[in-house]
C-alpha positions as CSV (number, residue, x, y, z in Angstrom):
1,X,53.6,165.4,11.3
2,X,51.7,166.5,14.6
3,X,52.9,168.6,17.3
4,X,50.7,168.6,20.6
5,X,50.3,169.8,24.1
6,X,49.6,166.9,26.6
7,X,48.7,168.5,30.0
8,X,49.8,166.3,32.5
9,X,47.0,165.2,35.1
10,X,49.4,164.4,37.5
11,X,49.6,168.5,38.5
12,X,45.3,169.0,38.4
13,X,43.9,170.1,41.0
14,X,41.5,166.9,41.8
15,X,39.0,169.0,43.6
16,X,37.4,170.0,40.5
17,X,39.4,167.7,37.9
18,X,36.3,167.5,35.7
19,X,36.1,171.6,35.9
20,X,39.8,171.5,34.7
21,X,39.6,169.3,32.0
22,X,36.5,171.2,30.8
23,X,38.7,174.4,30.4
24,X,41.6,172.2,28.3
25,X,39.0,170.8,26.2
26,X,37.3,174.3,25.5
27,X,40.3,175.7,24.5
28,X,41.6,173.2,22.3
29,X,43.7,170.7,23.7
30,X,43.1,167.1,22.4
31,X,45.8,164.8,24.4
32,X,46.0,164.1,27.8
33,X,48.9,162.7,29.6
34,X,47.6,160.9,32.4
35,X,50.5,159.1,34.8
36,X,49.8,156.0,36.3
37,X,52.3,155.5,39.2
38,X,52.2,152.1,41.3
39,X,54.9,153.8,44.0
40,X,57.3,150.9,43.2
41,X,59.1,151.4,39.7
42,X,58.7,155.5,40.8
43,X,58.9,156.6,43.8
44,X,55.1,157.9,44.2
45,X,51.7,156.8,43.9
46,X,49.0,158.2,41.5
47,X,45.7,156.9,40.2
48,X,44.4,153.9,38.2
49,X,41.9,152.9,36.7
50,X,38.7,154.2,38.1
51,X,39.8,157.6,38.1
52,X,40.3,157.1,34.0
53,X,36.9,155.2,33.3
54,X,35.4,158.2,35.4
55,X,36.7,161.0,33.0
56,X,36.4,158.9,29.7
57,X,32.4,159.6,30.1
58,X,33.3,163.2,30.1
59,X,36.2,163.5,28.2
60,X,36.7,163.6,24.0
61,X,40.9,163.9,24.6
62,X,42.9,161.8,22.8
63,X,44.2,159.7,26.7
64,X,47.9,159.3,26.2
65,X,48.5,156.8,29.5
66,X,52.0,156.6,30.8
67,X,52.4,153.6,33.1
68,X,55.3,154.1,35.9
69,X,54.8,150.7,36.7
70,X,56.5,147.3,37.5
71,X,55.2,144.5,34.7
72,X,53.0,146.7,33.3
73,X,51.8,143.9,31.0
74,X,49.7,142.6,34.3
75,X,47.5,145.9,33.7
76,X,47.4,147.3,30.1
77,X,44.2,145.2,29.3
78,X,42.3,147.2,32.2
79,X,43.4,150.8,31.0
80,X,42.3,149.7,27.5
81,X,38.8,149.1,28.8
82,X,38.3,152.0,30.4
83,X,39.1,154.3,27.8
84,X,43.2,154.7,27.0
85,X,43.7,155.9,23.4
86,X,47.9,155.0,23.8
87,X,49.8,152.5,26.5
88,X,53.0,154.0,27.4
89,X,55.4,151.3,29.2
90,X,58.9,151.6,30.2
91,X,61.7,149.8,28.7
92,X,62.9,149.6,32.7
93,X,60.1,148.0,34.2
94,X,59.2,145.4,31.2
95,X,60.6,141.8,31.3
96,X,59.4,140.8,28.1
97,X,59.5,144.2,26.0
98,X,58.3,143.0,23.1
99,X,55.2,141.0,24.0
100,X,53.9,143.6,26.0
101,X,53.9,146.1,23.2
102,X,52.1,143.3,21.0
103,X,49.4,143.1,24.0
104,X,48.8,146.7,23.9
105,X,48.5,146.7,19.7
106,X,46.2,143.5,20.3
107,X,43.8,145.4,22.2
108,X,43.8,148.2,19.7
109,X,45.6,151.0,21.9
110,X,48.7,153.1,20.5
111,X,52.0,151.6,22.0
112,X,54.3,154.1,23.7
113,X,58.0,153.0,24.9
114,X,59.5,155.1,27.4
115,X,62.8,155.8,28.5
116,X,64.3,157.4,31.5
117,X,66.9,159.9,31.5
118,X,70.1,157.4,31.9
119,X,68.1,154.6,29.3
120,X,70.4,154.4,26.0
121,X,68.6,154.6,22.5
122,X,69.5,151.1,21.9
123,X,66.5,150.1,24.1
124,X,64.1,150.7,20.9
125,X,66.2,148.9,17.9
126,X,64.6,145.9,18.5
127,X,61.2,147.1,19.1
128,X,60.7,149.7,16.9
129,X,58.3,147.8,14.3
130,X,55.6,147.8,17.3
131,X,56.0,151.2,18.6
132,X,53.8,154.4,17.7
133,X,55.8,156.6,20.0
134,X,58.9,156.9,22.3
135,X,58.5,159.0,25.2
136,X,61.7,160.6,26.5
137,X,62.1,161.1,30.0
138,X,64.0,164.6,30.5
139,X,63.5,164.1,34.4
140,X,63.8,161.2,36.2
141,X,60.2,159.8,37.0
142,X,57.8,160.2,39.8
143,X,56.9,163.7,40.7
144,X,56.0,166.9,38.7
145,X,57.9,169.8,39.1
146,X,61.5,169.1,38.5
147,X,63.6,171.2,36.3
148,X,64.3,169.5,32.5
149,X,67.3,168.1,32.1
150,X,69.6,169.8,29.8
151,X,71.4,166.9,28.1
152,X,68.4,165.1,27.0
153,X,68.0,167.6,24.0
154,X,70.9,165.5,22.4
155,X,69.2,162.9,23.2
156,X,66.0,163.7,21.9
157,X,68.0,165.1,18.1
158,X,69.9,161.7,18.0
159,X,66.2,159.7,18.3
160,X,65.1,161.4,15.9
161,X,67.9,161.2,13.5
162,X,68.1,157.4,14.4
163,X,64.4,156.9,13.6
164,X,64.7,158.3,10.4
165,X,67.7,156.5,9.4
166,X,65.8,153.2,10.4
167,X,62.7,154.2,8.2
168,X,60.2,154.7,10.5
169,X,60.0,158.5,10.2
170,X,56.4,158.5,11.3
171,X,56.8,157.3,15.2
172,X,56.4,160.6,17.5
173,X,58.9,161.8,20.3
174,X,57.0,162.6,23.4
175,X,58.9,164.5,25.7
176,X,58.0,164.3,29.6
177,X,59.8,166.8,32.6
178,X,60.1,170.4,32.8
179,X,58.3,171.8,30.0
180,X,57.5,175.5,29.7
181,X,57.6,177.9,27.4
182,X,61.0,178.9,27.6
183,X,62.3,175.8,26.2
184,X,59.9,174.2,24.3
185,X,60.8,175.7,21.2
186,X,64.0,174.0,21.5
187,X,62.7,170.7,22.6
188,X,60.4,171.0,18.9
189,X,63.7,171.6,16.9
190,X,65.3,169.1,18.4
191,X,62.3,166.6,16.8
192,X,60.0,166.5,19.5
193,X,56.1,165.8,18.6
194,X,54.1,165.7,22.2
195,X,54.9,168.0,24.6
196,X,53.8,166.9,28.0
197,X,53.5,170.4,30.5
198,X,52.5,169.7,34.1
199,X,53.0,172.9,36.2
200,X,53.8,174.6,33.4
201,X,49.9,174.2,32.5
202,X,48.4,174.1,35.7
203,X,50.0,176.3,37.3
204,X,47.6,179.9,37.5
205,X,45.5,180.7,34.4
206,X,45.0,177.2,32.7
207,X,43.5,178.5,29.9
208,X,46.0,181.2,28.8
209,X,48.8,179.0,29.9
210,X,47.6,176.0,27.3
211,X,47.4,178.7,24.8
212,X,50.6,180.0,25.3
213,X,52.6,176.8,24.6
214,X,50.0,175.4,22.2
215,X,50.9,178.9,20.2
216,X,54.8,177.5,19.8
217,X,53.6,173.6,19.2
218,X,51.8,175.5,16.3
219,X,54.5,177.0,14.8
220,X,55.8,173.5,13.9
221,X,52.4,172.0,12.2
């Protein structure tokens, strides 16, 4: 099964983005999380699509693209051209759940359903055949920083369990909010696959930061 760090873009410092994703790279990080916020469905605004064909030319990561968006279906055929290895959508903001994860598969991307922190499991049961990944929310959505939310650890050991019991051992937990080295141990034991750190990469020494939770996602490969 793999465990990964996904640095979160959202916390880069965009004045030398490229010089940043360099340092990832070189030290052996191969997902990036990139957030796509339209400032509607979360209460922010972050980049689109220019600013992820612009790194795909530079970049070899696996791009793991979260879309905090309203309809997301109007927009998953543009992040496929420029470069997005997996479509994350929320359960929240789709009308039509399932067809937009068979537009995402059509295009040849990874499909990714999300849940925020107040989304019950039973969002997936029906979906589950067309998902690659579930990304739990363990803060609600919008801006980096926030502290992890405790009670989403159940939640993240009863997906897991669920997802097993269903058959479908093989689709990865993504866990997104709060990350750092102090709990991500936990957050792995619980089932966890993809770790996505913000801050908790960004924040001072990049390199040695990646390294150091990348050292307790590696304890679990």
């Amino acid at each position: 099964m793999m465990y990964e760090i996904a640095p979160s873009m959202l916390s880069a410092d965009f004045t030398i983005l490229g010089e940043q994703l360099g340092i990832l790279e070189n030290n052996g990080c191969r997902w990036l999380h990139i957030d796509v916020i339209d400032g509607s469905f979360a209460p922010s605004i972050s980049f689109g699509m220019p600013v992820v064909k612009s790194i795909r030319k530079k970049s070899g990561m696996f791009f793991d693209v979260h879309m905090m968006v309203q309809d997301p279906g109007r927009y998953v055929e543009e992040f496929a051209a420029c470069g997005a290895d997996l479509i994350t959508v929320h359960a929240e903001a789709c009308i039509h759940l399932d067809r937009v994860l068979q537009q995402i598969k059509a295009l040849g991307c990874k499909t990714g359903l999300a849940l925020n922190p107040a989304t019950p499991l039973s969002a997936v049961d029906y979906v589950l055949d067309k998902t690659d990944m579930v990304l739990i929310m363990s803060v609600n959505p919008g801006f980096g920083g926030q502290s992890y939310l405790p009670a989403m650890t159940e939640k993240i050991r009863t997906l897991r369990q669920k997802l097993d019991a269903a058959g479908h051992p093989e689709i990865l937990i993504e866990v997104d909010g709060g990350v750092k080295t102090g709990n991500a141990e936990e957050i792995l034991n619980a089932g966890a696959n993809i770790l996505v750190a913000g801050s908790a990469v960004f924040g001072g020494d990049l390199a040695a930061n990646f390294k150091s939770l990348d050292e307790i996602a590696a304890k679990f490969r």
